[in-house]
C-alpha positions in Angstrom: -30.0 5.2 -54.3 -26.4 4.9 -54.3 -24.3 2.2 -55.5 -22.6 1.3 -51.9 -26.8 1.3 -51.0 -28.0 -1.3 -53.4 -24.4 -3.5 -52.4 -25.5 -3.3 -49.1 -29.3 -4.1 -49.3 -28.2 -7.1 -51.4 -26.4 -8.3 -48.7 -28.1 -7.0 -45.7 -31.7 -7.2 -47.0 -34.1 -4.2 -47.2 -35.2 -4.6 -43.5 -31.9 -4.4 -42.2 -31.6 -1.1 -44.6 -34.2 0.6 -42.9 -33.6 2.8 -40.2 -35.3 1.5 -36.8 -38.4 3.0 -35.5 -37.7 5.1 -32.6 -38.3 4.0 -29.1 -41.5 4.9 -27.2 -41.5 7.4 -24.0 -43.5 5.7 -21.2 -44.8 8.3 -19.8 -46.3 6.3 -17.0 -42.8 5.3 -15.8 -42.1 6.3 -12.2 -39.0 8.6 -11.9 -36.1 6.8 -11.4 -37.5 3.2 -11.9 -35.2 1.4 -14.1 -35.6 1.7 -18.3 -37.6 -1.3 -19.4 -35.1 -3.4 -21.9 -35.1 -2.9 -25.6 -37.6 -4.9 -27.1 -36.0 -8.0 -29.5 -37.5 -6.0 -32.4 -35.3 -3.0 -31.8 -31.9 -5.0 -31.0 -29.4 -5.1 -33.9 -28.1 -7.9 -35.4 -24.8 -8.6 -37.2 -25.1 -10.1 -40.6 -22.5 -12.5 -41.8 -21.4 -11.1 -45.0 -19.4 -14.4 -46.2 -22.7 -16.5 -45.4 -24.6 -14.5 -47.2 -22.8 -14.0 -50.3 -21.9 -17.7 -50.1 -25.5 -18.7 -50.1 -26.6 -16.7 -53.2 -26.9 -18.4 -56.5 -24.0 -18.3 -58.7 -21.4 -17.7 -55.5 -19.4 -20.8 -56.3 -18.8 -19.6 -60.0 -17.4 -16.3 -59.1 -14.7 -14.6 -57.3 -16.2 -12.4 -55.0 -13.9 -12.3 -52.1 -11.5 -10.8 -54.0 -13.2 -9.0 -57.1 -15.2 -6.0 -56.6 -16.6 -6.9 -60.8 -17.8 -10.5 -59.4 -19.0 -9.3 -56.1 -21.2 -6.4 -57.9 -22.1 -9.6 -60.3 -23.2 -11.8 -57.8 -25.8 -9.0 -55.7 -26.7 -8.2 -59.4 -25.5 -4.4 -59.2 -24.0 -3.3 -63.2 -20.7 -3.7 -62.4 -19.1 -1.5 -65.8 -16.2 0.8 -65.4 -18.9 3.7 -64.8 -20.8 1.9 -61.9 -17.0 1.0 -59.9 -15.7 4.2 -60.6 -19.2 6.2 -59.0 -18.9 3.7 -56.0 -15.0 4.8 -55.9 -16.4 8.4 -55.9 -18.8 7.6 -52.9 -15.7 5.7 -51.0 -13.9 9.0 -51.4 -11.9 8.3 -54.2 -11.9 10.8 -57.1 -8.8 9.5 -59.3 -10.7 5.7 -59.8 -9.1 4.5 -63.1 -9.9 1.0 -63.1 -6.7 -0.1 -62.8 -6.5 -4.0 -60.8 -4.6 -2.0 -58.1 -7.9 0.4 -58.1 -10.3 -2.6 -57.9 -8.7 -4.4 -55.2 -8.9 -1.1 -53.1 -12.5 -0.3 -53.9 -13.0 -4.0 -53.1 -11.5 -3.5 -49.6 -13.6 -0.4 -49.0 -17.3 -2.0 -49.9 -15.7 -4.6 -47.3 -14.9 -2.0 -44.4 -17.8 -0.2 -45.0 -20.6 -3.4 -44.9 -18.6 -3.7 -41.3 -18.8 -0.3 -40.6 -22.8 -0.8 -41.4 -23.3 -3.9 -39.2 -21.6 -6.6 -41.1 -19.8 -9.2 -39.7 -16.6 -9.2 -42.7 -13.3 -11.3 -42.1 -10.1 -9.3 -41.4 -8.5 -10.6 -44.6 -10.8 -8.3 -46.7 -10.7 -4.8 -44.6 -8.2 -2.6 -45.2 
């Protein structure tokens, strides 16, 4: 699994990973009756990605809103030089160094990318 993976099912759960089942043809629908509506089970939900991280243990003692080494920390991902620099790699960066100016970008991109995956993130951490 990749590393952007395991941040996300951390925050998102595994049930929210999973792709949803595919809706069922009725074949004993009339033509040109209206659809039936999506079942509650199939709608998608938004997680709120502050709440969550906010509610895990250890939230208040680190600085994950604007460290991507505390917010790997708190959803207990390795967070080494290795780890950020494959996750830079799967963001699309190939010349990670480490650097603080590094970090705070690959912190930015988990961000944008848990919204681009369903998560409800505050503007102030999207690039």
């Amino acid at each position: 699994m990749s590393i952007f993976g395991k941040i996300r099912d951390a925050i998102f759960g595994k049930a929210k990973a999973a792709p949803a089942p595919s809706p069922t043809i009725d074949t004993t629908q009339a033509p040109g009756s209206p659809a039936p509506e999506p079942s509650e089970a199939a709608a998608v939900t938004e997680i709120d990605v502050t709440n969550s991280l906010d509610s895990m243990p250890g939230a208040d003692h680190l600085n994950w809103r604007t460290s991507i080494v505390d917010l790997m920390k708190l959803i207990n991902v390795d967070s080494d030089y290795d780890s950020r620099k494959a996750l830079a790699q799967e963001m699309g960066r190939t010349d990670y160094s480490g650097t603080a100016e590094d970090n705070v970008w690959l912190h930015r991109q988990v961000m944008s990318e848990l919204a681009r995956n369903g998560g409800k993130v505050p503007a102030e951490f999207l690039d």
